[in-house]
N, C-alpha and C positions, 0 to 999 in steps of 0.2 A: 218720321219719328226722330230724326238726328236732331232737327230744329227744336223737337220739344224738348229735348236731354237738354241740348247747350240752353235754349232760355231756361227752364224751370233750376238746373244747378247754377248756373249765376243767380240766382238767388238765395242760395245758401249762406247760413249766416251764423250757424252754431253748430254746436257737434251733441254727442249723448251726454256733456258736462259743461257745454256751454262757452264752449273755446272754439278752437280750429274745427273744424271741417275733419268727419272720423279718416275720412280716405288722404285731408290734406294735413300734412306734420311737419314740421319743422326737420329739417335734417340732423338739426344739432340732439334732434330729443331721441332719435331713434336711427337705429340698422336698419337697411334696406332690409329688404324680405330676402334676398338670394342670401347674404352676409347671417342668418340671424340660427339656423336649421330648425326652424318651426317643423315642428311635425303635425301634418293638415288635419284636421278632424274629418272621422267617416265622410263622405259623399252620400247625402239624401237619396235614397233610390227615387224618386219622385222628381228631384230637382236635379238629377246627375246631368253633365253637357254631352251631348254623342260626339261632340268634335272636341273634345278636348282629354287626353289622358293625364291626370293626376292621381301624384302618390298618396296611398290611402285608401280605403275598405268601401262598400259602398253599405249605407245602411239604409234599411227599407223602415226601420220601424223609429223613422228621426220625427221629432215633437214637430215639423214645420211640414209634415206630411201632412197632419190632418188639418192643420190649417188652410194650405191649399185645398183639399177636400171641401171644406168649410166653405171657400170662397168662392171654389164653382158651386156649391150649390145652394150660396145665398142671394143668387137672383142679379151679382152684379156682374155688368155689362164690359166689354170690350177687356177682358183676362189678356191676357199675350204672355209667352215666354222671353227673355233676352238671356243674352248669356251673359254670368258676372262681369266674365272678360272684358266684353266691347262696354258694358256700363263703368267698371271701374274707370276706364280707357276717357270717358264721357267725363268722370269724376276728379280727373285728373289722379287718381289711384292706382294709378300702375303699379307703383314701387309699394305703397302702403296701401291695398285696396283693403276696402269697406265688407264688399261680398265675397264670401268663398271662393274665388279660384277654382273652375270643375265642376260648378252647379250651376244654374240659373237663376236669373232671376222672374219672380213673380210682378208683370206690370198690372193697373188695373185703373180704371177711374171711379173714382168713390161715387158713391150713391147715398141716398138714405140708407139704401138694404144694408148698405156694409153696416152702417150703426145698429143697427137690427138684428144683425148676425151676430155681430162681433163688441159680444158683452160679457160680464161675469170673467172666468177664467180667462176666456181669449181676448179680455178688453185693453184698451191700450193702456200701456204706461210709459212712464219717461224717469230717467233717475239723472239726479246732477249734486251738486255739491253746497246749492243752495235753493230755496225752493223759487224763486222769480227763476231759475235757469232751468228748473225741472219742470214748469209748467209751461216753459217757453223754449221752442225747437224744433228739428226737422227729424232726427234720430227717436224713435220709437221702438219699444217691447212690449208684449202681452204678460200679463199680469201671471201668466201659468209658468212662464219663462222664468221671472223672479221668486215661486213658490214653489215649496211641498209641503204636500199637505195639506195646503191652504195654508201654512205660514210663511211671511216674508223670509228669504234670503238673507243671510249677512250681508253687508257692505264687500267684503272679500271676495267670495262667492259670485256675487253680480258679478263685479268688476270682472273674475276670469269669463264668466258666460256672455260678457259682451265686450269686451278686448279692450275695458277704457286705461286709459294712460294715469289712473287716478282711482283709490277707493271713492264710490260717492256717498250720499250723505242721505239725500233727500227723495224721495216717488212721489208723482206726481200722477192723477189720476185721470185720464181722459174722458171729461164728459159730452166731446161732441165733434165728430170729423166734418169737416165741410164737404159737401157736396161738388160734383163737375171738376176733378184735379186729380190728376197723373198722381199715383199714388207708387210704391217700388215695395216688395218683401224679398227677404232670402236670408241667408243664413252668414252670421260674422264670420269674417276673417281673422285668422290671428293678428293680434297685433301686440306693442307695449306687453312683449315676453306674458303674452296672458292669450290663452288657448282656443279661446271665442267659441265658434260654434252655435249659439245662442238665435231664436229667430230677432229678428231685427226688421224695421216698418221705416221708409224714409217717406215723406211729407213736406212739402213748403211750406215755408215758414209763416206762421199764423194760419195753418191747415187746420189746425189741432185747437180746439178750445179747451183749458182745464182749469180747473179750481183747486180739488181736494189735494194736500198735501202728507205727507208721512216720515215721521226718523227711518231711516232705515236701521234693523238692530246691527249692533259695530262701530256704529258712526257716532261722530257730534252732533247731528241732527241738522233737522232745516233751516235753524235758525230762525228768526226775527225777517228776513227777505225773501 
């Protein structure tokens, strides 16, 4: 499993806004995480690590429970646990990890079924600061994740729920995972003084086919790219 972490993350080429890599940051833009007193959001009772103790509540009734729920019982094949730990570790995210600290992560290899399952509210999206960068990437959220209601989130709002270094602009709506590919879920880490928490989906690059675009309300929009 180590061999598939190091090839499929050398292939990473964009982050949730279309820059760096969410686990890889520039030093100059950010605190290390020990430097910063991020206070950790709950721990999933579903995803918690039994070998790892972190500060912070455990919650049973976190939005990436039923997800998980969802995805063992939509027929796809080869599920695994890892722990954020060793995957950020794989990410080169130690100092700035990607996934939660404390929980696990959800591996799995896509299938059709995932597409099948995983539509409507739980369907993927991607948010970036312009729409070629939000249809194109590795970093992914579910559509429930940026709504209530069933209406879009502000620009702000995202931004705290998925820890970007940036308000963004633009959502981008996925209309097709590819099939046979290591696929990662779990929950943000804080990062860029923003609270995270949020489920989060990683994918190699060109995993994700999309089209549809969206302003997000707050922003300047998608622009013209």
């Amino acid at each position: 499993m180590r061999v598939l972490f190091t090839a499929f993350f050398t292939l990473i080429s964009a982050s949730w806004v279309g820059s760096l890599p969410h686990a890889q940051v520039n030093a100059a833009t950010q605190t290390p995480a020990a430097q910063t007193g991020w206070a950790w959001p709950a721990i999933p009772g579903c995803l918690s690590d039994p070998s790892i103790s972190t500060p912070g509540s455990t919650d049973f009734s976190s939005p990436v429970c039923p997800l998980y729920d969802q995805l063992l019982t939509s027929g796809v094949t080869r599920i695994e646990l890892v722990s954020a730990r060793r995957l950020n570790g794989e990410m080169d995210g130690v100092l700035y990890p990607a996934f939660l600290p404390g929980t696990e992560v959800v591996t799995f290899l896509t299938e059709d079924k995932f597409n099948q399952s995983f539509h409507g509210a739980t369907g993927l999206v991607r948010v970036s600061g312009k729409a070629v960068s939000a249809r194109n990437g590795s970093w992914w959220t579910t559509l429930s994740t940026v709504t209530n209601n069933g209406k879009l989130l502000d620009a702000a709002s995202i931004r705290q729920k998925l820890a970007l270094p940036n308000e963004p602009s633009c959502l981008a709506y996925a209309d097709n995972v590819r099939s046979g590919i290591i696929a990662y879920m779990g929950v943000v880490a804080p990062a860029f003084d923003q609270p995270g928490g949020g489920v989060e989906f990683w994918l190699p690059p060109g995993a994700v086919v999309a089209k549809k675009t969206v302003d997000l309300p707050g922003s300047s929009g998608c622009g013209t790219n």
